[in-house]
PyMOL Python script that loads the backbone (N, CA, C, O; Angstrom):
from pymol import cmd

cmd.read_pdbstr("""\
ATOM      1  N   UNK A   1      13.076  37.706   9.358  1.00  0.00           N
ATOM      2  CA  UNK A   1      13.927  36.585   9.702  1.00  0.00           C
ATOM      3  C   UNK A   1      13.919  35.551   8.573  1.00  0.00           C
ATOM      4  O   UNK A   1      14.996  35.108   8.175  1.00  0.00           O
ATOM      5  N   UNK A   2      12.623  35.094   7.971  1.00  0.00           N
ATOM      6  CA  UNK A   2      12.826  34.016   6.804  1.00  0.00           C
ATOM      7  C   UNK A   2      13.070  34.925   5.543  1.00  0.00           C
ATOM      8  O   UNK A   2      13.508  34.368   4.536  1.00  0.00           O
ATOM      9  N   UNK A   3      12.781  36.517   5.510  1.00  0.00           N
ATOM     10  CA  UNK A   3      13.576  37.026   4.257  1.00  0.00           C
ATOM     11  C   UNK A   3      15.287  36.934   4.193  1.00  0.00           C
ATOM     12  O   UNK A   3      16.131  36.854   3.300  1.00  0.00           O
ATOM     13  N   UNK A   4      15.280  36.981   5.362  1.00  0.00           N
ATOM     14  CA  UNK A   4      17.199  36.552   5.339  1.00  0.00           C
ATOM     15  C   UNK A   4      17.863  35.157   5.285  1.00  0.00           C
ATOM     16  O   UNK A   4      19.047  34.835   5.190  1.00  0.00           O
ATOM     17  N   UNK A   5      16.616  34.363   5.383  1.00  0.00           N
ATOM     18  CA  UNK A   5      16.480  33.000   5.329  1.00  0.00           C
ATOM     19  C   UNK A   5      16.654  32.619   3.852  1.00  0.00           C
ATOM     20  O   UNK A   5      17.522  31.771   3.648  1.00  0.00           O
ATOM     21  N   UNK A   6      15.979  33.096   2.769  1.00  0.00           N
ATOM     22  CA  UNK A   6      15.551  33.214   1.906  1.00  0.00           C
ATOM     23  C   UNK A   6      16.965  34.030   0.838  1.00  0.00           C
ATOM     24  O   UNK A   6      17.648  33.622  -0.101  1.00  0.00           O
ATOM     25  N   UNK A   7      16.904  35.073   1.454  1.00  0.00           N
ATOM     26  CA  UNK A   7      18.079  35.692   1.294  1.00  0.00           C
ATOM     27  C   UNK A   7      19.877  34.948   1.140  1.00  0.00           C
ATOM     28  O   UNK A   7      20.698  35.445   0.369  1.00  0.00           O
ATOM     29  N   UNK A   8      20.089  34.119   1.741  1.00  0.00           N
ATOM     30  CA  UNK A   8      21.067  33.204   2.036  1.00  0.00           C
ATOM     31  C   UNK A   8      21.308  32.215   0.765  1.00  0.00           C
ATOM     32  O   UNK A   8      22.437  31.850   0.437  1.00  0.00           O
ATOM     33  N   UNK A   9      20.349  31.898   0.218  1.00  0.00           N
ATOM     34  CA  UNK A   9      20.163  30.805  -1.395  1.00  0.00           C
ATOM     35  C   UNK A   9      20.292  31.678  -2.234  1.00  0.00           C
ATOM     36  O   UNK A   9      20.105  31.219  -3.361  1.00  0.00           O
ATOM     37  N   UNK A  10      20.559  32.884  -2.223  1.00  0.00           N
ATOM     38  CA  UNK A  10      21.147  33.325  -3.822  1.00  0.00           C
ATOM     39  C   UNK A  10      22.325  33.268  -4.266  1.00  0.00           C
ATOM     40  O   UNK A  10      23.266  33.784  -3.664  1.00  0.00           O
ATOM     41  N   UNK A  11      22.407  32.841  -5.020  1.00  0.00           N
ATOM     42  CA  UNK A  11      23.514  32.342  -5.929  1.00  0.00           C
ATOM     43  C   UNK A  11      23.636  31.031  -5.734  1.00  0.00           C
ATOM     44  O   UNK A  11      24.386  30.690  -6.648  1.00  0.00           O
ATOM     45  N   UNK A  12      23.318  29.902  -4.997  1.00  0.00           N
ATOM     46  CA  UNK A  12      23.249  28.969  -4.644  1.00  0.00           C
ATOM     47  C   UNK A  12      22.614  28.185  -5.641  1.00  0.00           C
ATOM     48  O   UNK A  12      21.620  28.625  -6.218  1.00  0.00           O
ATOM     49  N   UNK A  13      23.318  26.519  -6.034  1.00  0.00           N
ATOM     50  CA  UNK A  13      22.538  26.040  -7.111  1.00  0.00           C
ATOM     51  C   UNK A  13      21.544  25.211  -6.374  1.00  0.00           C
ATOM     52  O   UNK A  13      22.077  24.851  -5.324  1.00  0.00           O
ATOM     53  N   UNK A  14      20.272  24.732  -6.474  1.00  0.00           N
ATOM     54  CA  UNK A  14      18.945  23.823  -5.859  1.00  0.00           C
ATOM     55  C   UNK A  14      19.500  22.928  -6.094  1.00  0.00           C
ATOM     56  O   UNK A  14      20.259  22.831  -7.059  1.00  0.00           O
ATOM     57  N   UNK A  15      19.275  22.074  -5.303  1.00  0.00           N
ATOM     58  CA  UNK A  15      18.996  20.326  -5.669  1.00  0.00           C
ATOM     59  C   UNK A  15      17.676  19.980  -4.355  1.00  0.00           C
ATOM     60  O   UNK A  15      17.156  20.780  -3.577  1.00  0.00           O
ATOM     61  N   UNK A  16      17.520  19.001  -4.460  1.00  0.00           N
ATOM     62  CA  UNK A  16      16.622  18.556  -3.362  1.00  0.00           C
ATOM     63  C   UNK A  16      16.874  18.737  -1.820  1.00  0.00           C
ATOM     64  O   UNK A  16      16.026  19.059  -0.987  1.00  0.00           O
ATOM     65  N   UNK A  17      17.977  18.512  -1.638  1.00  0.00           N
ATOM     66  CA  UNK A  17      18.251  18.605  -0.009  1.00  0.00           C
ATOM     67  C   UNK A  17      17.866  19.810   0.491  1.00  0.00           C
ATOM     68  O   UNK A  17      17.110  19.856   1.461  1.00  0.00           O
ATOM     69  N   UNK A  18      18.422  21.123  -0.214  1.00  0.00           N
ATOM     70  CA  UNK A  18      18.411  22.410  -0.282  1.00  0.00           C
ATOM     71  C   UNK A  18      16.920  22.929  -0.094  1.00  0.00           C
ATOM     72  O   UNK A  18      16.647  23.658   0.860  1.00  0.00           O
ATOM     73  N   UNK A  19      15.954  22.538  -1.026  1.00  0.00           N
ATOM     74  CA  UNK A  19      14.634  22.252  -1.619  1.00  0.00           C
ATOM     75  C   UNK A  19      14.155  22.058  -0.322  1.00  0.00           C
ATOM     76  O   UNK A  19      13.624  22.949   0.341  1.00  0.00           O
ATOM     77  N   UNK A  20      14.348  20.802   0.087  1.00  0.00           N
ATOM     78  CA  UNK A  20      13.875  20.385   1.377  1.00  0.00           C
ATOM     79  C   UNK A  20      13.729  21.185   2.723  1.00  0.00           C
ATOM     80  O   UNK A  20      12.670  21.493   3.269  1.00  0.00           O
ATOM     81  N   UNK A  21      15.088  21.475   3.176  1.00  0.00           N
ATOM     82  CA  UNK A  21      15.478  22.500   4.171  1.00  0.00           C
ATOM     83  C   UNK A  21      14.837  23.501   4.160  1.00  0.00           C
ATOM     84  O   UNK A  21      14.687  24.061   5.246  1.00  0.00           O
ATOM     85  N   UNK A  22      14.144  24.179   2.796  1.00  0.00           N
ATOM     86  CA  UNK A  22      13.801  25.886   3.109  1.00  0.00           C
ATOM     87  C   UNK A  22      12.548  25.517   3.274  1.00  0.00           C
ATOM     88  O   UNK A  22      11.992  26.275   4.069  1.00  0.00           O
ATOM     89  N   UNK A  23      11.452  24.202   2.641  1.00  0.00           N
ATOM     90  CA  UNK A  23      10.138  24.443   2.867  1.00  0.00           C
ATOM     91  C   UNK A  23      10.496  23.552   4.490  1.00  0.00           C
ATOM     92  O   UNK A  23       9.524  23.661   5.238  1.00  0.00           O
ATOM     93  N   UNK A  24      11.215  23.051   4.880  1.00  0.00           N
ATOM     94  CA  UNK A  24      11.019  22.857   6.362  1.00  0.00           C
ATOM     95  C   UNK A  24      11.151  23.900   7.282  1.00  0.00           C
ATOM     96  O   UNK A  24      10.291  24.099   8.140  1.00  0.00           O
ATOM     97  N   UNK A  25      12.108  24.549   7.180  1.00  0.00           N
ATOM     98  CA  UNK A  25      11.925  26.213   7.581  1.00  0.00           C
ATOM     99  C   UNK A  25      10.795  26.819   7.330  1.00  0.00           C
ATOM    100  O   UNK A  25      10.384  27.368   8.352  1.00  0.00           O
ATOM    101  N   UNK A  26      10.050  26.981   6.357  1.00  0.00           N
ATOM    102  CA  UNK A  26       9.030  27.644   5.642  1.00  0.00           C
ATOM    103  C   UNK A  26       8.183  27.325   6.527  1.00  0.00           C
ATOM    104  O   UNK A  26       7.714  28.205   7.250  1.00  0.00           O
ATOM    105  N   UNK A  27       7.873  26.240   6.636  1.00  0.00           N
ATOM    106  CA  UNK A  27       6.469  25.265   7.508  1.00  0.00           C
ATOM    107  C   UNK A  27       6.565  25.517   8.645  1.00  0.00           C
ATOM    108  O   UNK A  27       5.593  26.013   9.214  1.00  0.00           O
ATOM    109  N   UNK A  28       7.628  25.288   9.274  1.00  0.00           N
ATOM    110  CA  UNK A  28       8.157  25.402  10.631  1.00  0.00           C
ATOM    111  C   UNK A  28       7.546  27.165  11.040  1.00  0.00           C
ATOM    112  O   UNK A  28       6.864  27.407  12.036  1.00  0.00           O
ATOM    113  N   UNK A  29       7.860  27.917  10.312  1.00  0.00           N
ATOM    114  CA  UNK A  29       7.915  29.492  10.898  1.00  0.00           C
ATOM    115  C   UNK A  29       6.843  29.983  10.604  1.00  0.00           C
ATOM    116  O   UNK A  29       6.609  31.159  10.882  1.00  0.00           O
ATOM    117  N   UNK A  30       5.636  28.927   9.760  1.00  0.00           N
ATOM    118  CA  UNK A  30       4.523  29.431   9.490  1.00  0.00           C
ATOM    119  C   UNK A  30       3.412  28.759  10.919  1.00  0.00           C
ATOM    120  O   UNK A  30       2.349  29.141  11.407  1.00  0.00           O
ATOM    121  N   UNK A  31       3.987  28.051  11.086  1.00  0.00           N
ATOM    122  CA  UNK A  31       3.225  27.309  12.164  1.00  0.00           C
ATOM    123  C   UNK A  31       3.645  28.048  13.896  1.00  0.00           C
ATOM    124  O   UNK A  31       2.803  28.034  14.795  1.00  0.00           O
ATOM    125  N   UNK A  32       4.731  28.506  14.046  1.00  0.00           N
ATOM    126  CA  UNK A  32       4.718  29.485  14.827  1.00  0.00           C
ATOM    127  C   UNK A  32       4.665  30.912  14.898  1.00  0.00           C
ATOM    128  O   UNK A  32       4.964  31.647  15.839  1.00  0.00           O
ATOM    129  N   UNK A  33       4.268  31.170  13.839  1.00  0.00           N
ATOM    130  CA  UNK A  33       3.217  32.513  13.494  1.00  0.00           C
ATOM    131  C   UNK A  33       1.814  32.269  13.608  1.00  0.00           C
ATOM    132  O   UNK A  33       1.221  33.160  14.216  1.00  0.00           O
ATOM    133  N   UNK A  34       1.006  31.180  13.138  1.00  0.00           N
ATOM    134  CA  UNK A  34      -0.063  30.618  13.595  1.00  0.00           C
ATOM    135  C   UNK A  34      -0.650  30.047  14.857  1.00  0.00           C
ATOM    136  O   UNK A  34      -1.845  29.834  15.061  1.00  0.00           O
ATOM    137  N   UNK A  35       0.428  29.815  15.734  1.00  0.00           N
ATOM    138  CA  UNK A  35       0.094  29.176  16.983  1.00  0.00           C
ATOM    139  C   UNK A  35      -0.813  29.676  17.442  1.00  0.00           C
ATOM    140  O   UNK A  35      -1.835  29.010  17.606  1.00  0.00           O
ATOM    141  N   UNK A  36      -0.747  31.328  17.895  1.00  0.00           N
ATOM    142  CA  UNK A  36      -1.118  32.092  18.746  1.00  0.00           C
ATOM    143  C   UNK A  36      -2.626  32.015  18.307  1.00  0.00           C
ATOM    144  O   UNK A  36      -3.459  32.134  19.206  1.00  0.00           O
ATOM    145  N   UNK A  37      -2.982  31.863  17.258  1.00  0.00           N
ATOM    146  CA  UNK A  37      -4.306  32.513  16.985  1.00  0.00           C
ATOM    147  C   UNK A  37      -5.030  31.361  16.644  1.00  0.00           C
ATOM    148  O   UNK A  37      -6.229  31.553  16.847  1.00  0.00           O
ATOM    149  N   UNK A  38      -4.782  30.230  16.202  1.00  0.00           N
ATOM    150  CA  UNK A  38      -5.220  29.141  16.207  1.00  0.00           C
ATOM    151  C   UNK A  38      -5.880  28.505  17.663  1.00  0.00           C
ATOM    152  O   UNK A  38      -6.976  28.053  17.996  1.00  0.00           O
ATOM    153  N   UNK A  39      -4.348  28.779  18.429  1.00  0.00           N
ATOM    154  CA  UNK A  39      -4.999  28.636  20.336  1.00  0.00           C
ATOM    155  C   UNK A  39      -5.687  28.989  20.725  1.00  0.00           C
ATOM    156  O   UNK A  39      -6.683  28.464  21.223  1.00  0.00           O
ATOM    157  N   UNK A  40      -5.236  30.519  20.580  1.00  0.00           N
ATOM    158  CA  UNK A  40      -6.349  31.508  21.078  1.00  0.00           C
ATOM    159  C   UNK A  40      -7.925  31.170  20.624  1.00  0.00           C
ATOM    160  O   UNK A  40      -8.776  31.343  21.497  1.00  0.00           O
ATOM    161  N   UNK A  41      -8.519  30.532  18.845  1.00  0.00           N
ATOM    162  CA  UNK A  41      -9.501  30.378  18.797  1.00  0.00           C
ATOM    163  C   UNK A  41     -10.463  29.193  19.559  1.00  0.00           C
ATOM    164  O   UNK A  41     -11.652  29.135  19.871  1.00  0.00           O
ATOM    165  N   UNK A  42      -9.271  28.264  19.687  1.00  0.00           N
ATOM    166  CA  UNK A  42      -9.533  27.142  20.704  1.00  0.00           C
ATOM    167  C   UNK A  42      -9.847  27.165  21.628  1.00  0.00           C
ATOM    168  O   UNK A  42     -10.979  26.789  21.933  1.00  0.00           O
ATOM    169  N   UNK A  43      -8.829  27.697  22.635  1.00  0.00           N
ATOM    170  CA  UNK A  43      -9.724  28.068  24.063  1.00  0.00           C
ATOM    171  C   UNK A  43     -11.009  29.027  23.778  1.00  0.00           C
ATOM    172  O   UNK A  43     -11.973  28.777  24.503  1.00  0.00           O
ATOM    173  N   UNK A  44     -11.159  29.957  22.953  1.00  0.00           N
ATOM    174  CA  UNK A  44     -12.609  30.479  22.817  1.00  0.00           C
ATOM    175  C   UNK A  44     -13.620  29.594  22.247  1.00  0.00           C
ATOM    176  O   UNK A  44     -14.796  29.792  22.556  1.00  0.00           O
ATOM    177  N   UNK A  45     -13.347  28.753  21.546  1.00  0.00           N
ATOM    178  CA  UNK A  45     -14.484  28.015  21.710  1.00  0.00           C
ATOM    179  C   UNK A  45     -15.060  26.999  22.900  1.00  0.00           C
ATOM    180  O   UNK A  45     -16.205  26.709  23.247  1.00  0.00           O
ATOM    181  N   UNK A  46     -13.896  26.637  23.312  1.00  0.00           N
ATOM    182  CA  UNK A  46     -14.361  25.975  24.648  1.00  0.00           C
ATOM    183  C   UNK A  46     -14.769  26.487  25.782  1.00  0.00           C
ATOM    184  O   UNK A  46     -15.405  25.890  26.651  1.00  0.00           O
ATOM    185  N   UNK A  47     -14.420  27.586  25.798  1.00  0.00           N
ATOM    186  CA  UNK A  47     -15.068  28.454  27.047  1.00  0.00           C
ATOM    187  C   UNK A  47     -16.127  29.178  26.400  1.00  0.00           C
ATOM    188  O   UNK A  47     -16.742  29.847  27.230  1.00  0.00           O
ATOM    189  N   UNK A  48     -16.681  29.325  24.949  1.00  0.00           N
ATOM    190  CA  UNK A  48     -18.183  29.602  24.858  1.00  0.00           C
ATOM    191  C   UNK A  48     -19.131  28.288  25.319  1.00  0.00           C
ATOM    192  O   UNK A  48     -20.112  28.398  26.054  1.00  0.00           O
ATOM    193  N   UNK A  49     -18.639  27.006  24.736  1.00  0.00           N
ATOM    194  CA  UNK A  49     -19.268  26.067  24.810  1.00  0.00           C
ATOM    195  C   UNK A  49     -19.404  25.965  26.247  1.00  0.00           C
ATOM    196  O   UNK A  49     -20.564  25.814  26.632  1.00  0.00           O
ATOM    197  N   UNK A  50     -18.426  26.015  27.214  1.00  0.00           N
ATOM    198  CA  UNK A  50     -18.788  25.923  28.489  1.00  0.00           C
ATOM    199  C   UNK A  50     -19.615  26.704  29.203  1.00  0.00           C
ATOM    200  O   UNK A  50     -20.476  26.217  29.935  1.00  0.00           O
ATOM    201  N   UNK A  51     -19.361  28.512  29.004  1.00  0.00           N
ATOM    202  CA  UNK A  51     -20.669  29.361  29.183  1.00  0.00           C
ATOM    203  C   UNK A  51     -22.188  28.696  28.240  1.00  0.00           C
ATOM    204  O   UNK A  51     -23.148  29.465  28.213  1.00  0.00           O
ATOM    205  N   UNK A  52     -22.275  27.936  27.841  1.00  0.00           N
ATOM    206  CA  UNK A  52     -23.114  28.042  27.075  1.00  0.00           C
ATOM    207  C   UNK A  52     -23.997  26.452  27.897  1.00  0.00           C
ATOM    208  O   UNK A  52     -25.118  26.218  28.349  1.00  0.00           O
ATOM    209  N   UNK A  53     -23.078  25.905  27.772  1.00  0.00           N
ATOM    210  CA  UNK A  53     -24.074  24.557  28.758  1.00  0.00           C
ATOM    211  C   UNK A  53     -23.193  24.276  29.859  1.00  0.00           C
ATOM    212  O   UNK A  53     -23.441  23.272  30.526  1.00  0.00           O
ATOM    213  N   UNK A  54     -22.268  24.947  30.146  1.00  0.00           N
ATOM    214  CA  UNK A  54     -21.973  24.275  31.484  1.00  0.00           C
ATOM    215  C   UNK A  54     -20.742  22.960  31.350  1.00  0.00           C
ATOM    216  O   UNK A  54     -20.552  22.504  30.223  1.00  0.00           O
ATOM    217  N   UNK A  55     -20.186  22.567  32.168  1.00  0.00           N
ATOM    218  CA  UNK A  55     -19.180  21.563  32.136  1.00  0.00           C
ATOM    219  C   UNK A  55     -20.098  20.370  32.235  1.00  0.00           C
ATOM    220  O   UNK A  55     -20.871  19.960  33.101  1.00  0.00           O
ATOM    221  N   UNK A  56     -19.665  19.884  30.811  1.00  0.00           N
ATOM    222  CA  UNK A  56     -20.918  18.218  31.028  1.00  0.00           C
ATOM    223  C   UNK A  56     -19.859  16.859  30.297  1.00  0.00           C
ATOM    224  O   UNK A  56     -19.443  16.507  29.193  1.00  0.00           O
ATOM    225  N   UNK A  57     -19.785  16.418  31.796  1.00  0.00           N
ATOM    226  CA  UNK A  57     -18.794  15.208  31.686  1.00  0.00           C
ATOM    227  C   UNK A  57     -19.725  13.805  32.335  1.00  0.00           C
ATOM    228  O   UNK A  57     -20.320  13.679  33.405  1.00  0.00           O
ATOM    229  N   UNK A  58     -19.501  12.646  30.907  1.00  0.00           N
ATOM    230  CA  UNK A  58     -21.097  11.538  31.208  1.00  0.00           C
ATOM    231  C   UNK A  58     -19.947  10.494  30.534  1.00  0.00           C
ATOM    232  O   UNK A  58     -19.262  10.679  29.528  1.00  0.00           O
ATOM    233  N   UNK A  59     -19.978   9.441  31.358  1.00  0.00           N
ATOM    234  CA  UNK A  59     -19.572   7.736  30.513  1.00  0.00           C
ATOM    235  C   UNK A  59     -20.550   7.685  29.857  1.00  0.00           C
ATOM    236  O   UNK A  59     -20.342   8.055  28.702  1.00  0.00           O
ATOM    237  N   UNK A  60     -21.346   7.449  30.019  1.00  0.00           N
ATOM    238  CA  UNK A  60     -22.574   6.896  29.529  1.00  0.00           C
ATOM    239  C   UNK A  60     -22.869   7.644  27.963  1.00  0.00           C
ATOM    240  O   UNK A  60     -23.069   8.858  27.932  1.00  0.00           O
ATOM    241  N   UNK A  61     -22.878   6.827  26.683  1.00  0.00           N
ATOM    242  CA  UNK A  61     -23.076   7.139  25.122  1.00  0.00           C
ATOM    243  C   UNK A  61     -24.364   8.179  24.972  1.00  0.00           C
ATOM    244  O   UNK A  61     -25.381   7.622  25.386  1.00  0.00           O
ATOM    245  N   UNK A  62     -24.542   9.138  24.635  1.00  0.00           N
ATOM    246  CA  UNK A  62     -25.603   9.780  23.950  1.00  0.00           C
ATOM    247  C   UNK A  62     -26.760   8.363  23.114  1.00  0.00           C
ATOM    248  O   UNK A  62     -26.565   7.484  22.274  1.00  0.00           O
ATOM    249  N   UNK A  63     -27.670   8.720  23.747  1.00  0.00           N
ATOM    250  CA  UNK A  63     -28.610   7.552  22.840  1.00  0.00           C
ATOM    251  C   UNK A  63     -30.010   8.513  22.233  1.00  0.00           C
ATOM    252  O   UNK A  63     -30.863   9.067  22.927  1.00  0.00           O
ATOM    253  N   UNK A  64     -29.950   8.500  21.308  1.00  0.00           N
ATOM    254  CA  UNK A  64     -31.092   8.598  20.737  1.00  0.00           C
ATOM    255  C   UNK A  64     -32.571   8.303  21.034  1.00  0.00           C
ATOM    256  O   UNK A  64     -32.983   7.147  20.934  1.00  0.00           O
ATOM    257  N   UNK A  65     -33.485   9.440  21.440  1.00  0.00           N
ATOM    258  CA  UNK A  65     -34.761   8.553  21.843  1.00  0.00           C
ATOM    259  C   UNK A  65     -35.707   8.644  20.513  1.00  0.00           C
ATOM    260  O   UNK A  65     -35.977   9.744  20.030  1.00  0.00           O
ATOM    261  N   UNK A  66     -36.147   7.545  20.003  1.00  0.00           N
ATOM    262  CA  UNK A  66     -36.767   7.548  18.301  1.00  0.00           C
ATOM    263  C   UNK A  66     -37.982   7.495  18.907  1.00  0.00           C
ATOM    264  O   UNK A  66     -38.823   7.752  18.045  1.00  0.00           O
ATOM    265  N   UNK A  67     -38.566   7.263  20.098  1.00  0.00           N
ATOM    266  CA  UNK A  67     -40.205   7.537  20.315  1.00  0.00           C
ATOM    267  C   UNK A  67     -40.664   8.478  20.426  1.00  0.00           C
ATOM    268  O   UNK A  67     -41.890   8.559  20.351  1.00  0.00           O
ATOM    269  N   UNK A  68     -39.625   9.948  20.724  1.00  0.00           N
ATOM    270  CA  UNK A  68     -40.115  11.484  20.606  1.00  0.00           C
ATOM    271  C   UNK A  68     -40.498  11.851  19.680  1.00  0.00           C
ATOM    272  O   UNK A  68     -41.414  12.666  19.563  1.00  0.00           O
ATOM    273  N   UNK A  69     -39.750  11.219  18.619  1.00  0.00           N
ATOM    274  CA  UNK A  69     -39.987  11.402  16.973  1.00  0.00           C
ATOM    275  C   UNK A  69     -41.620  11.556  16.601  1.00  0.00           C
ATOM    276  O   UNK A  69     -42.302  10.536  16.499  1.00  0.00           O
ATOM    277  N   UNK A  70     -42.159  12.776  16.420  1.00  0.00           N
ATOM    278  CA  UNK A  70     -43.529  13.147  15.682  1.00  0.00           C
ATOM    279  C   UNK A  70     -43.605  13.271  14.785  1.00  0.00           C
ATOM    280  O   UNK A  70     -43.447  14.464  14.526  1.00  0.00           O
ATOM    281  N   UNK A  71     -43.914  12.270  13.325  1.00  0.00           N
ATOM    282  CA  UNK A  71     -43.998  11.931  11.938  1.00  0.00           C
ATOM    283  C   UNK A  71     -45.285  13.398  11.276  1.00  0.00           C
ATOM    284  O   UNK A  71     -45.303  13.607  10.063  1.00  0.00           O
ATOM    285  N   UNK A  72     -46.220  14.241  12.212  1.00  0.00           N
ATOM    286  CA  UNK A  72     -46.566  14.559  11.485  1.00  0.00           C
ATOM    287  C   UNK A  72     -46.581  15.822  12.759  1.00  0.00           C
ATOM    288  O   UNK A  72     -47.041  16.938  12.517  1.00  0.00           O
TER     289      UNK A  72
END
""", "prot")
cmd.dss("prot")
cmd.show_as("cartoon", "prot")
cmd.util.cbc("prot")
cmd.orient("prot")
């Protein structure tokens, strides 16, 4: 589909507008060739992380306890 895309600018002289249009196409059709597997790695990480500890939803900030800390 973007070889016929591609295909379409020959003989055609460039200027910028032209320029413009094909890497917006370009970007565009690379990013929905990527969707799938990008997602797909997404939800797998969140559902390892969730097998892995469980659904952990807290207001309350992560605090640091510095008195566990054993210097030697």
């Amino acid at each position: 589909n973007l070889y016929r895309y591609y295909q379409s600018f020959i003989g055609v002289e460039f200027d910028l507008r032209i320029i413009q249009a094909i890497m917006i196409k370009s970007i565009f059709e690379v990013l929905i060739i990527l969707a799938p597997i990008v997602l797909s790695i997404m939800i797998a990480g969140v559902l390892g992380n969730i097998m892995q500890f469980g659904f952990i939803f807290t207001t309350k900030p992560i605090m640091p306890n510095l008195g566990k800390i054993n210097p030697l």
